[in-house]
Every structure is written in C-alpha cells, then in structure tokens.
N, C-alpha and C positions, 0 to 999 in steps of 0.2 A: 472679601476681607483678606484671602489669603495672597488674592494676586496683589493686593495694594504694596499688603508688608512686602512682598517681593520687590515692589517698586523703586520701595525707602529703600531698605536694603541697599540695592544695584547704586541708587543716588547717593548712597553714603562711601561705594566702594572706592571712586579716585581719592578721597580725603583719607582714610583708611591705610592705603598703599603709601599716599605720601607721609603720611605721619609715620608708618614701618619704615620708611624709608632714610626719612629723616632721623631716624633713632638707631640704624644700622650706622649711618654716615658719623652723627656722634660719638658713637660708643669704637669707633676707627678709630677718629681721631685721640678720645682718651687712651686707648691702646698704645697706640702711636706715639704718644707722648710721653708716656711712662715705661717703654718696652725693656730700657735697660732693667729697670727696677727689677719684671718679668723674667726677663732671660737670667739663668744658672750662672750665678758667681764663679769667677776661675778659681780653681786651687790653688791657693798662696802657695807659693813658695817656702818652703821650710829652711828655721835659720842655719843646718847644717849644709845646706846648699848655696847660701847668699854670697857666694864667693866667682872670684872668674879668673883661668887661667890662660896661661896661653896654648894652643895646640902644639901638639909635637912638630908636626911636619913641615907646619909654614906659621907657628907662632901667634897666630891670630888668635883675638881673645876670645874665648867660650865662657858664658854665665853655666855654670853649672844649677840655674834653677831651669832650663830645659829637660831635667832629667825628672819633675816633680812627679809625683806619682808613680815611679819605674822602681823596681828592687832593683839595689846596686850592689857589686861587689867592686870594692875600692882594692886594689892591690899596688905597693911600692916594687918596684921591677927594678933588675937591673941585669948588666948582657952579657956580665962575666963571673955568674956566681954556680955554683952548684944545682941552683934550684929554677936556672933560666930556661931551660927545656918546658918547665911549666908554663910558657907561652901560650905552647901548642892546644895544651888542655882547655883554659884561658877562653882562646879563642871557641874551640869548640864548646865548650859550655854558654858560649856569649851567644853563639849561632844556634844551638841547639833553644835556648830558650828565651832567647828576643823576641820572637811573636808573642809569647803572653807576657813580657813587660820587664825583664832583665836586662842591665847593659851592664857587664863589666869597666870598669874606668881603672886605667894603667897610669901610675903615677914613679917615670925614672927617680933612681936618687941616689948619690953616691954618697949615703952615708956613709956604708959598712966598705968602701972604699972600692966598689967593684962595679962602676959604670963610667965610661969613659967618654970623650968626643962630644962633637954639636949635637943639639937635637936632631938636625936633621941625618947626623951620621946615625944616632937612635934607631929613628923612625926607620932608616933603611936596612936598616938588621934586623928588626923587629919585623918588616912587612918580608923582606928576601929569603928572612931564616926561617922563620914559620908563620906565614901568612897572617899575620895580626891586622886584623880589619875596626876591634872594638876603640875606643876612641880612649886616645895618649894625649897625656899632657908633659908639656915641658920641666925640665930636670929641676927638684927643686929637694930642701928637706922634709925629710920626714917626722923626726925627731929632734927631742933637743931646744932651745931655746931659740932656735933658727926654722924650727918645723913650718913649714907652711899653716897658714889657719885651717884648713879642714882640717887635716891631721894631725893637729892639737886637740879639734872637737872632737874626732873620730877618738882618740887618747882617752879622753876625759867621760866619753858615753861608753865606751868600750872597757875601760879600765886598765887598758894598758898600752902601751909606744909600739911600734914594731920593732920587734925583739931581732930582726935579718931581713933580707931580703924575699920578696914575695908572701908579707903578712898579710892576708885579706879581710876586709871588715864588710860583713852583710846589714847590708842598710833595708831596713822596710820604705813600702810605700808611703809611707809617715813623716818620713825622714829621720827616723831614729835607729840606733843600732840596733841590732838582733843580737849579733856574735861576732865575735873572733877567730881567726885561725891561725895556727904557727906557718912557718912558712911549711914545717913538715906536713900540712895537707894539701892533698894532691886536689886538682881541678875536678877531678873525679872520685874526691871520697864518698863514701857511699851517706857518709852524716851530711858531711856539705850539703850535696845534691839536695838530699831529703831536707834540711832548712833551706834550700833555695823554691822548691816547689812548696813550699806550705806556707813562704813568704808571699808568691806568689799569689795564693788561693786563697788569702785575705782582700778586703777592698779595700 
C-alpha cells in the first residue's frame, strides 16, 4: 500500500510543478502591471520651492524643487557691503555639512545698493575671492514689491524682509522656515550651527 501511494504521488508531481508554476508566472505578471502603484511615491516638491531661477554663471534655468528634502540656508549676498567676507564662512559651512543634506543657496541683490556688474562679473568675484562653490542665482530683489517670489514666501513664513545684506533664512526639510538671521550672524555662530544640525537630524 505504501509503495502504491508513492506511485500516485510521483504521477501527480509534473501537474503539481506546472500549476506552481503557472501561479509564480501570474502572480509576475500582476506584479508587473501594477509596480508603479508598489514603488515609493517621490516627495512632492514643496510650494516654497516651486519656483526656477536662473543660475549665476551661465544663467541657465534651475527648478529649485531639486533641492526637496535638503536643509537650506537661502542667503541675499552682495560683493561690496560689509558683511561680504561672509562668503567665505557660507562656503565652508556648505562643505562642511552637505553630505548629511544642507545646500546653502546665494541669492545677489542690489537692493541695499551694494552689488554691481553682470552676473557673470558676480559669479567671478564670488568663485576668485573666496572660493564660492554653493549654488548662485542671478541678481534679482529681494524686498519690496519687486522681491522675487521665494523671498516674498521666505518674508511671509519667516516674518520679516531682509532687513541688509547677507539675511539668511533656514529652511527644513519640509520646506518651511525654521528661522531667521540678521545679517550680524556670522556663518559660524555658534546658534546657527546648532539650528542647522538639529534641522538636519529631523526626517
């Protein structure tokens, strides 16, 4: 009796295989057809990024929704004020913590009447005087009924205009503001810092 049931068995095993087989191949194809569904939606872009400038150097347009998900320090810059040596800091805090997810973003403007020349005269003061590698956009306002749209939204989440040159606004990964700062803080205050790493260390 035992060897029979072995028999069945064995005689049932190519029907077996093919019907797993046929149910592997199905369950592909339903896969397959619905994968997008599957796969992790992208992080929308947030409305304080829905905007696109042109680059400083060669004016080409940048979607600033590339930067979604990055802490940002938006700063208005300009190359003959007091507080331009701030660059340098700028850059170094851009390099120091762009691998976990900062880009500062430089925005020339001659409101406060202290930037002069083409962009690209800009760009080349800005990269030969102190090596500015974080990513510039072309001169535009910042203030004012003329302010460019971020920097109205930046205004209005932040609660106030840039009061001078070199105001920085700390954006979370959200895309909403954190803070403010007058231009009197340095790239290296010790407060900055500490709201740039603890924006960071949110998801």
């Amino acid at each position: 009796m035992f060897v029979l049931d072995k028999i069945v068995q064995i005689s049932h095993y190519p029907l077996q295989m093919m019907s797993y087989r046929g149910f592997v191949l199905v369950g592909l194809a339903v896969f397959a057809a619905h994968a997008p569904a599957f796969a992790a939606e992208p992080t929308a872009c947030p409305a304080l990024l829905q905007h696109t400038f042109p680059r400083l150097q060669d004016e080409k347009p940048q979607s600033l929704c590339q930067y979604t998900g990055r802490v940002l320090l938006v700063v208005n810059t300009a190359s003959f004020c007091g507080f331009t040596p701030q660059y340098e800091g700028l850059e170094k805090l851009h390099a120091r913590y762009q691998p976990a997810g900062l880009v500062v973003l430089g925005f020339p403007s001659n409101d406060f009447a202290q930037e002069k020349g083409s962009n690209r005269e800009i760009a080349d003061f800005c990269e030969n005087t102190f090596g500015v590698k974080f990513p510039m956009f072309g001169a535009s306002a910042v203030r004012g009924r003329d302010a460019n749209p971020l920097f109205r939204q930046l205004a209005t989440q932040g609660g106030r205009a840039p009061l001078w040159n070199f105001h920085k606004y700390l954006v979370g990964r959200d895309g909403k503001v954190i803070a403010n700062y007058a231009s009197t803080t340095r790239p290296d205050d010790p407060a900055l810092v500490r709201a740039v790493e603890q924006a960071l260390a949110r998801p």
